[in-house]
N, CA, C and O atoms as a CHARMM CRD file, in Angstrom:
* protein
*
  252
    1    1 UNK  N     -7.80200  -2.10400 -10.11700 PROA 1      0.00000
    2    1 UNK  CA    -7.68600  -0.71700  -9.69900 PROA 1      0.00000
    3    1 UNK  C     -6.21800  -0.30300  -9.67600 PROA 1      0.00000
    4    1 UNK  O     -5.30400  -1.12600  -9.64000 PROA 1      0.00000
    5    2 UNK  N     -6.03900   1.04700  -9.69900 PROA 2      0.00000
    6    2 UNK  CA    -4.51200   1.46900 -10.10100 PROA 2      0.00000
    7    2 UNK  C     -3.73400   1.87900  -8.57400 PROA 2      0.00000
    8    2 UNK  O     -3.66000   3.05600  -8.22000 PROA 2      0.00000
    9    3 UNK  N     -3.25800   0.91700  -7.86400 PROA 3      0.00000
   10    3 UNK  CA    -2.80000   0.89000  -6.87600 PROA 3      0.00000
   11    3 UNK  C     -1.61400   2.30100  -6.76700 PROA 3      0.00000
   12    3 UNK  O     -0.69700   2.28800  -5.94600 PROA 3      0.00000
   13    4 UNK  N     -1.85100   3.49400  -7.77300 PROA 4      0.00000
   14    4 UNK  CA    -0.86100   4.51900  -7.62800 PROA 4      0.00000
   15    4 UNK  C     -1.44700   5.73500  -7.45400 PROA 4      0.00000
   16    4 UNK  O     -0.74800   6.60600  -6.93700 PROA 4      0.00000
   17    5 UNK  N     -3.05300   6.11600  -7.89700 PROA 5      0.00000
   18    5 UNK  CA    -3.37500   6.86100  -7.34800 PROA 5      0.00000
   19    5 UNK  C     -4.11900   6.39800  -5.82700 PROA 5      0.00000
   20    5 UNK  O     -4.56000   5.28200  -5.55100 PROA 5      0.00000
   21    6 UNK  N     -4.10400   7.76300  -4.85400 PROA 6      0.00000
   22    6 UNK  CA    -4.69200   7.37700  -3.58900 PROA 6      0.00000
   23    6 UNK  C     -5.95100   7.52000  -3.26300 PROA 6      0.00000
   24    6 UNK  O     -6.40900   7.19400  -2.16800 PROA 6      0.00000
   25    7 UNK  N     -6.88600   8.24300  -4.61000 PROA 7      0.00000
   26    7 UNK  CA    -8.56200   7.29900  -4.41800 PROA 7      0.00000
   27    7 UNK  C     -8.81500   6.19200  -4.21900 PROA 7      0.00000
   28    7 UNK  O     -9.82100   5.68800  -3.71900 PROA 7      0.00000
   29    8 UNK  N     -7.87800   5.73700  -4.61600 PROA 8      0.00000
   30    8 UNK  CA    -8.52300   3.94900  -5.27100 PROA 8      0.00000
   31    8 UNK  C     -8.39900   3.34800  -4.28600 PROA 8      0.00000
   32    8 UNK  O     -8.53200   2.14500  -4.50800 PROA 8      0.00000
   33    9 UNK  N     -8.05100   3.75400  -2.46100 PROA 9      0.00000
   34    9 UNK  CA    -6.98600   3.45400  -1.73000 PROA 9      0.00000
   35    9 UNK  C     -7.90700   3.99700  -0.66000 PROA 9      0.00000
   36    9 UNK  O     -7.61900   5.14700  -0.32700 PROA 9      0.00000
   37   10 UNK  N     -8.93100   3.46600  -0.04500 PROA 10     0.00000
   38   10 UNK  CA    -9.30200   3.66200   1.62900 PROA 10     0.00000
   39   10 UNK  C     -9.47500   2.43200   3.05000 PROA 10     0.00000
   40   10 UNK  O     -9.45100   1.20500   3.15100 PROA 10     0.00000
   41   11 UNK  N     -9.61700   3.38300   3.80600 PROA 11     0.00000
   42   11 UNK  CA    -9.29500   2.75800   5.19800 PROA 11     0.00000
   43   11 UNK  C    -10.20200   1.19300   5.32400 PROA 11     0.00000
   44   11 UNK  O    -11.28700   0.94700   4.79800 PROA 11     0.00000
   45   12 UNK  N     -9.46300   0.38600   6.09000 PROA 12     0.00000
   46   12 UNK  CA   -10.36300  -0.61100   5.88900 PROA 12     0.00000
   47   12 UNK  C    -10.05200  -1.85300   4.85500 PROA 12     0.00000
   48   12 UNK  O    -10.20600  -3.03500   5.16100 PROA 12     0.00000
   49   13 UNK  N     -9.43800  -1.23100   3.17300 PROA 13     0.00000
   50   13 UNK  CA    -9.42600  -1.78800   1.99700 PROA 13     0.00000
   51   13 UNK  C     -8.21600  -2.85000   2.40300 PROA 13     0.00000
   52   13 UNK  O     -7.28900  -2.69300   3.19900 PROA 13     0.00000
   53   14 UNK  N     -8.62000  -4.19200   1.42000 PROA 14     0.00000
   54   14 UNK  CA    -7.73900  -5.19800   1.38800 PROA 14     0.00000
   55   14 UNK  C     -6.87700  -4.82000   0.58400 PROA 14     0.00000
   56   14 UNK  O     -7.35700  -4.36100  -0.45300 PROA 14     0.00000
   57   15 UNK  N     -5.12600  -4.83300   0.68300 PROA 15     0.00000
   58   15 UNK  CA    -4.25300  -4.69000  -0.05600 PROA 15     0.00000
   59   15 UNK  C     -3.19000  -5.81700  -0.30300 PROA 15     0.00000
   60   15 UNK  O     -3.36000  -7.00400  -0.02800 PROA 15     0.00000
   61   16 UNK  N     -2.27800  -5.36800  -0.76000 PROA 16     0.00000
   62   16 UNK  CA    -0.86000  -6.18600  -1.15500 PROA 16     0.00000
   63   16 UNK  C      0.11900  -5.29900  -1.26900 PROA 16     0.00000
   64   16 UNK  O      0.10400  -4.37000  -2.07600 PROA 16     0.00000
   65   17 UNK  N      1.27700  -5.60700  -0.23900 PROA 17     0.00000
   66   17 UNK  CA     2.05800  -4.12200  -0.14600 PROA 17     0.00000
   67   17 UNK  C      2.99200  -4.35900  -0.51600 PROA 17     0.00000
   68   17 UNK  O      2.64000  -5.12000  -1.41700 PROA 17     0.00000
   69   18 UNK  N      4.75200  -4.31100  -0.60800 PROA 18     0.00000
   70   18 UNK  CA     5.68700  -4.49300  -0.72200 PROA 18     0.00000
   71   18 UNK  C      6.54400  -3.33700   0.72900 PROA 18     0.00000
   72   18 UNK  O      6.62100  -2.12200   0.91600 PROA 18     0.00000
   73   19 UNK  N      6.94600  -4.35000   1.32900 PROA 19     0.00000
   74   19 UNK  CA     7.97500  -3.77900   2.56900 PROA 19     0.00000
   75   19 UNK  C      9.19800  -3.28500   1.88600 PROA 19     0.00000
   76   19 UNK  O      9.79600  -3.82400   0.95500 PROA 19     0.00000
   77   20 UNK  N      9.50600  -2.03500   2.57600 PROA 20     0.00000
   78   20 UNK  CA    11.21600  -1.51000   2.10700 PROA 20     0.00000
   79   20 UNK  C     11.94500  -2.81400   1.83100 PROA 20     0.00000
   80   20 UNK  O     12.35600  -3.27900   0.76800 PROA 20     0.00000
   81   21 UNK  N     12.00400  -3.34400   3.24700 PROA 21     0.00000
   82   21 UNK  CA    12.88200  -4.58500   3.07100 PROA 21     0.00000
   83   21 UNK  C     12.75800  -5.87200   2.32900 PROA 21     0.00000
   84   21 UNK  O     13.40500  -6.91400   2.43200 PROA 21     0.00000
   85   22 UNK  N     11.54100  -5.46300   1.37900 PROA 22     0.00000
   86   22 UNK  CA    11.70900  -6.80900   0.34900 PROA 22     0.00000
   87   22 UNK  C     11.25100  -6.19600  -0.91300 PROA 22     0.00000
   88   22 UNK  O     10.47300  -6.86400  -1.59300 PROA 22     0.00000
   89   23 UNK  N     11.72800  -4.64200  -1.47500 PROA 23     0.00000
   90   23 UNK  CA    11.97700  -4.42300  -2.49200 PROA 23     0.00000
   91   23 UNK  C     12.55000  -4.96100  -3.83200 PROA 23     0.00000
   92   23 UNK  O     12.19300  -5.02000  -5.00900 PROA 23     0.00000
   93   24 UNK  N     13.53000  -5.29500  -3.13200 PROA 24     0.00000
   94   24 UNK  CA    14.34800  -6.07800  -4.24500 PROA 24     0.00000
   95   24 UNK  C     13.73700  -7.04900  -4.82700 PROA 24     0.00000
   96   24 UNK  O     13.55500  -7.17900  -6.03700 PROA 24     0.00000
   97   25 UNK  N     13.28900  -8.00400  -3.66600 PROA 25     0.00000
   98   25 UNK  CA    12.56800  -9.19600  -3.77100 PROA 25     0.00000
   99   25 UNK  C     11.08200  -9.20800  -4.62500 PROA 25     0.00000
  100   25 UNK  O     10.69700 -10.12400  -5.35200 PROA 25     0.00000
  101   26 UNK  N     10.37000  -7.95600  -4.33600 PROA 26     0.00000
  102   26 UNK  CA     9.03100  -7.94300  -4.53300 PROA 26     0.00000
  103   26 UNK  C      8.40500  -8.74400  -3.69400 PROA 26     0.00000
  104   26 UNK  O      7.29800  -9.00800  -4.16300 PROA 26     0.00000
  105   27 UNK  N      8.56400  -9.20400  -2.78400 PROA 27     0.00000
  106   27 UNK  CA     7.46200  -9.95700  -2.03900 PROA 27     0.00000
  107   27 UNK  C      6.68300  -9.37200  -1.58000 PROA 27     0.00000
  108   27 UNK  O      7.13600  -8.28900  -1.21000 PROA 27     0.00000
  109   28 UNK  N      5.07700  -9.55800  -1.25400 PROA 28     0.00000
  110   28 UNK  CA     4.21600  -9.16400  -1.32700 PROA 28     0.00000
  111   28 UNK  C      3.67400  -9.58700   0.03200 PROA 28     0.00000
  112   28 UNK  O      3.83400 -10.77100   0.33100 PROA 28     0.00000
  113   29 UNK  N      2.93100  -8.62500   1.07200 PROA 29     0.00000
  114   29 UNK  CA     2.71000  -8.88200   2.27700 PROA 29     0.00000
  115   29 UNK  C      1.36300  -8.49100   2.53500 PROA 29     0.00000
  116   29 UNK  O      1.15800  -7.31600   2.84000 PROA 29     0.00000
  117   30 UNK  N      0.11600  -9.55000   2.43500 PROA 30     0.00000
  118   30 UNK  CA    -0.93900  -8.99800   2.52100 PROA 30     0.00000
  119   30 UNK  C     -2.30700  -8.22300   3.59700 PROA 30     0.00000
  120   30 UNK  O     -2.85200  -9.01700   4.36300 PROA 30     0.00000
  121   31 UNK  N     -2.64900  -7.22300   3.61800 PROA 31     0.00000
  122   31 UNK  CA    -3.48700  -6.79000   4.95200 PROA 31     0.00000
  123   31 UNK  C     -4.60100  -5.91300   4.42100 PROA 31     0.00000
  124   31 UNK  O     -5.14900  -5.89700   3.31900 PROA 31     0.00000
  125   32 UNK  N     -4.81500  -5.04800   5.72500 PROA 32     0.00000
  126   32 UNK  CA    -6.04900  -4.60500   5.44000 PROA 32     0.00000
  127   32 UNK  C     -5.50300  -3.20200   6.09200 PROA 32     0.00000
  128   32 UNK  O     -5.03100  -3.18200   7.22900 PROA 32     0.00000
  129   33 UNK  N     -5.63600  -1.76000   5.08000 PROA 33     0.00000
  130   33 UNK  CA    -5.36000  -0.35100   5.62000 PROA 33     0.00000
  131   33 UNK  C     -5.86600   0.14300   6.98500 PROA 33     0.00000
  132   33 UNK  O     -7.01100   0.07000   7.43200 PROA 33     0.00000
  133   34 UNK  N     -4.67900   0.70200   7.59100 PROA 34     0.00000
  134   34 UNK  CA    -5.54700   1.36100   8.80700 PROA 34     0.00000
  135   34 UNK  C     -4.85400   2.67900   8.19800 PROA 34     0.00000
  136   34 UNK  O     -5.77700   3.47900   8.03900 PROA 34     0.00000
  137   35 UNK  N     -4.02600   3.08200   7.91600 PROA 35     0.00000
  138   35 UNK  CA    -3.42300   5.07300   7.49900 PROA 35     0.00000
  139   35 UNK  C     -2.67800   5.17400   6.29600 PROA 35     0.00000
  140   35 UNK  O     -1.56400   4.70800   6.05700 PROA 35     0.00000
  141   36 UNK  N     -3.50200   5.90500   5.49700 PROA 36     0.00000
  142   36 UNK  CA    -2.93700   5.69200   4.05400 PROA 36     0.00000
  143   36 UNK  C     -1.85200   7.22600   4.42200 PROA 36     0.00000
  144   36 UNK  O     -2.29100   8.30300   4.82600 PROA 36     0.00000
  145   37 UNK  N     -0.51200   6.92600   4.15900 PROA 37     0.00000
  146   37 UNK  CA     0.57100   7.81200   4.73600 PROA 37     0.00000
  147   37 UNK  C      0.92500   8.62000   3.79900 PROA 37     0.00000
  148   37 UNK  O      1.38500   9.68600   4.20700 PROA 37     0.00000
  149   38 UNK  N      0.84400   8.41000   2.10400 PROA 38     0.00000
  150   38 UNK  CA     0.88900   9.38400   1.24500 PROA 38     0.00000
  151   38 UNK  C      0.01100  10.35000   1.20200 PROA 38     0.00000
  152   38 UNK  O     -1.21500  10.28200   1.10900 PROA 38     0.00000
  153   39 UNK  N      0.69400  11.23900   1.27200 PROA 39     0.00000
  154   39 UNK  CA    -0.52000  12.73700   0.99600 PROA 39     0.00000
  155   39 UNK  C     -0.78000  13.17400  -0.38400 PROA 39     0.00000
  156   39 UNK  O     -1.86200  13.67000  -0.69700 PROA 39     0.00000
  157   40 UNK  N      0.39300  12.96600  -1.39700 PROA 40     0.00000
  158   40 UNK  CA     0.01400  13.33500  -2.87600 PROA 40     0.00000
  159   40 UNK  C     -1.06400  12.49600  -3.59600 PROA 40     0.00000
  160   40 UNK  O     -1.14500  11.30100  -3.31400 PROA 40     0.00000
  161   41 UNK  N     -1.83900  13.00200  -4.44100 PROA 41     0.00000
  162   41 UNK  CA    -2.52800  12.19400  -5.43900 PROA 41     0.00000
  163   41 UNK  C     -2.30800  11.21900  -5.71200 PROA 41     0.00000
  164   41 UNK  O     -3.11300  10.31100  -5.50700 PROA 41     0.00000
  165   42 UNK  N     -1.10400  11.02000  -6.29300 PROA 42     0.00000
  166   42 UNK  CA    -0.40300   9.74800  -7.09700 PROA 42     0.00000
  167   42 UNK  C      0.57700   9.57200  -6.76300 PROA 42     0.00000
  168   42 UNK  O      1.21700  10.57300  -6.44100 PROA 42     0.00000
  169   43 UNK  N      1.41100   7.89300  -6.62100 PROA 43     0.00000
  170   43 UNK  CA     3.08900   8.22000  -6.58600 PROA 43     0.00000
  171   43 UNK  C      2.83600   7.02100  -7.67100 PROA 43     0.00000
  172   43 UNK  O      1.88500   6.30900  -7.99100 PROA 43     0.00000
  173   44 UNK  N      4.35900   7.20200  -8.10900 PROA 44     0.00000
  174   44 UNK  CA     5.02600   6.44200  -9.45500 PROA 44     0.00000
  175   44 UNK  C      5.25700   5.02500  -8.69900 PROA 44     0.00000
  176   44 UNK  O      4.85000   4.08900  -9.38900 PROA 44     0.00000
  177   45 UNK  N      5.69700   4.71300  -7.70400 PROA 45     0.00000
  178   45 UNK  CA     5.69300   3.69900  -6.80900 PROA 45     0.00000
  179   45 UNK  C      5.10200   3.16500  -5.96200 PROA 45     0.00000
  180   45 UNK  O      5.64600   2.49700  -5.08300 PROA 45     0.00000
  181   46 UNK  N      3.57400   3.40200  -6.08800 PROA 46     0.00000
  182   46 UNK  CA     2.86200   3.03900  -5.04600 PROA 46     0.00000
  183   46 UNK  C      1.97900   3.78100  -4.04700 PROA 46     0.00000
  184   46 UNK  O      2.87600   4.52500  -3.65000 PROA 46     0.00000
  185   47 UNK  N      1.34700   4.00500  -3.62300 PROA 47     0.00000
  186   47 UNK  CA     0.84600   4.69800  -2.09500 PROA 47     0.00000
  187   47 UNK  C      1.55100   4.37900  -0.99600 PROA 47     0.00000
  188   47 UNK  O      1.37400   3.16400  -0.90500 PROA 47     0.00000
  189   48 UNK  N      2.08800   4.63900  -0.30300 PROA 48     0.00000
  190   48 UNK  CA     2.04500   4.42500   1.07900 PROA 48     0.00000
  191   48 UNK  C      1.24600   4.08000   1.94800 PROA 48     0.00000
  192   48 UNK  O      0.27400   4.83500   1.95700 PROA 48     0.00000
  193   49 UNK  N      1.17300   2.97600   2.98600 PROA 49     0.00000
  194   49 UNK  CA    -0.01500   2.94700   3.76700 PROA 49     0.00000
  195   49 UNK  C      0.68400   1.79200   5.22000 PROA 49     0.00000
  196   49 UNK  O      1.65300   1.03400   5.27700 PROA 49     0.00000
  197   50 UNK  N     -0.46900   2.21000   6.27600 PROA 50     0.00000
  198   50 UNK  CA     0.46300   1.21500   6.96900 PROA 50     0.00000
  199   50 UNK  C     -1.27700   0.50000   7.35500 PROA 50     0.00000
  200   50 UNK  O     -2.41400   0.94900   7.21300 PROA 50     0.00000
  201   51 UNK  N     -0.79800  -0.60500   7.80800 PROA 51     0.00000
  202   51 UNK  CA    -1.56300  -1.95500   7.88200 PROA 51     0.00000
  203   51 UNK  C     -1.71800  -2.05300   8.89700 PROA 51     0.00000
  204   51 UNK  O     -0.87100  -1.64000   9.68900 PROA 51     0.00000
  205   52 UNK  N     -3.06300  -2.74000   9.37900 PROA 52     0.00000
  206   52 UNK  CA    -4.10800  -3.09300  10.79700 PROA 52     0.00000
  207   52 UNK  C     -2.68200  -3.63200  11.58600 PROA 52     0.00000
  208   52 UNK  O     -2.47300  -3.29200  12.75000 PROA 52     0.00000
  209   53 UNK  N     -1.75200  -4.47800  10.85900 PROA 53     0.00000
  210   53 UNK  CA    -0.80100  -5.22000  11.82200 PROA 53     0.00000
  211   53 UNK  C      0.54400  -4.50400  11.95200 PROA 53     0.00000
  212   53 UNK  O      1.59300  -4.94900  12.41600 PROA 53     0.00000
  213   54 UNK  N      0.23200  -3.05300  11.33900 PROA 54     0.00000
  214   54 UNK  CA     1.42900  -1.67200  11.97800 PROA 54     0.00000
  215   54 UNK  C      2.37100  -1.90400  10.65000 PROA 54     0.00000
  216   54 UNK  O      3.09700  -0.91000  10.62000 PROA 54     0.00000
  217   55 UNK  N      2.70100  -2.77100   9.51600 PROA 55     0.00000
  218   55 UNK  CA     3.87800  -2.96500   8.61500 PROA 55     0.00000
  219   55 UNK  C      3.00800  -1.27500   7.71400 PROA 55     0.00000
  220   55 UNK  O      1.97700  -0.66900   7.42200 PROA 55     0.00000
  221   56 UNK  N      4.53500  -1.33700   7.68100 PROA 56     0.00000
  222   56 UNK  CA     4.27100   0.09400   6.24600 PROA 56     0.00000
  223   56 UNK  C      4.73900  -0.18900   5.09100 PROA 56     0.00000
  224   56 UNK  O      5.84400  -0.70300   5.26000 PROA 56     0.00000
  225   57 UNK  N      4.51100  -0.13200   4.13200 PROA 57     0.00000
  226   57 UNK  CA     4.71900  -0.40000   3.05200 PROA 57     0.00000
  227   57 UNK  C      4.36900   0.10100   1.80600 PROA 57     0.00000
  228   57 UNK  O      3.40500   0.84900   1.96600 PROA 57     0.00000
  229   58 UNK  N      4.79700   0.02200   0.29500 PROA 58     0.00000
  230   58 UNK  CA     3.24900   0.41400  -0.65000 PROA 58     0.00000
  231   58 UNK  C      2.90400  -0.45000  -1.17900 PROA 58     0.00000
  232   58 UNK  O      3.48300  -1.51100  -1.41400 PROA 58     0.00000
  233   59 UNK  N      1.44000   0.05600  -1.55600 PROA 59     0.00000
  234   59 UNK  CA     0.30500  -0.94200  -2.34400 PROA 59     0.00000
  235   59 UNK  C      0.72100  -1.12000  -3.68900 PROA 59     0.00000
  236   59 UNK  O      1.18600  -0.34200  -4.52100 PROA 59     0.00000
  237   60 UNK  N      0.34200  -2.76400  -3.71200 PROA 60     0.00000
  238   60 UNK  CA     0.99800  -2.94300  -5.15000 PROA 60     0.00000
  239   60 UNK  C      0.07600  -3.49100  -5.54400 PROA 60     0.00000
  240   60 UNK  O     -0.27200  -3.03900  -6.63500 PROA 60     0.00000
  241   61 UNK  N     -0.93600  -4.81200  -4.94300 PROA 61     0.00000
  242   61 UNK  CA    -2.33200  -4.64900  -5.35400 PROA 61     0.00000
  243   61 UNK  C     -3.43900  -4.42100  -4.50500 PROA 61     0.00000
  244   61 UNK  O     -3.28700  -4.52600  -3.28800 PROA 61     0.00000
  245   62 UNK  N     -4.57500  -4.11100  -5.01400 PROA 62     0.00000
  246   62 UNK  CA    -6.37200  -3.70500  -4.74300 PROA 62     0.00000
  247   62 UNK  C     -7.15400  -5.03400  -4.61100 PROA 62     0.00000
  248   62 UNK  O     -7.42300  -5.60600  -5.66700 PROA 62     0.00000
  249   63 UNK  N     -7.51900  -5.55000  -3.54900 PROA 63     0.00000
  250   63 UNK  CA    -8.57000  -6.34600  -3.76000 PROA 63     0.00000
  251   63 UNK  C    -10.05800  -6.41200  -3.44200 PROA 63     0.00000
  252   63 UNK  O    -10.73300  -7.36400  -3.83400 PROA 63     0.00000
C-alpha cells in the first residue's frame, strides 16, 4: 500500500514510521495509529501520524 496517500492510512493500522530525529538515519519505529495528523490527501513524504505509544512520525510502511 502507498504509505503517501492518507486512505491507505486508518486508526488502529499497523505501521512503520520514521521519527524527525532519525531522518537522516531512516530508522524505522514500529506501532499501531492512534491520529493520523495530516489533513491533505497525499504528502510526497509520508503521512503524518502519531502512535498508540504518543511518537509522531511518518509512515513509511503499511502492514
Amino acid at each position: 500500500m502507498d504509505a503517501n496517500k492518507r486512505d491507505n492510512i486508518k486508526h488502529g493500522k499497523s505501521v512503520a514510521i520514521v521519527l524527525k530525529q532519525n531522518q537522516d538515519t531512516g530508522y524505522l519505529t514500529d506501532g499501531i495509529v492512534r491520529d493520523i495528523l495530516t489533513k491533505s490527501l497525499s504528502h510526497p513524504h509520508g503521512i503524518k501520524v502519531r502512535l498508540m505509544s504518543g511518537e509522531v512520525g511518518r509512515v513509511k510502511e503499511i502492514y
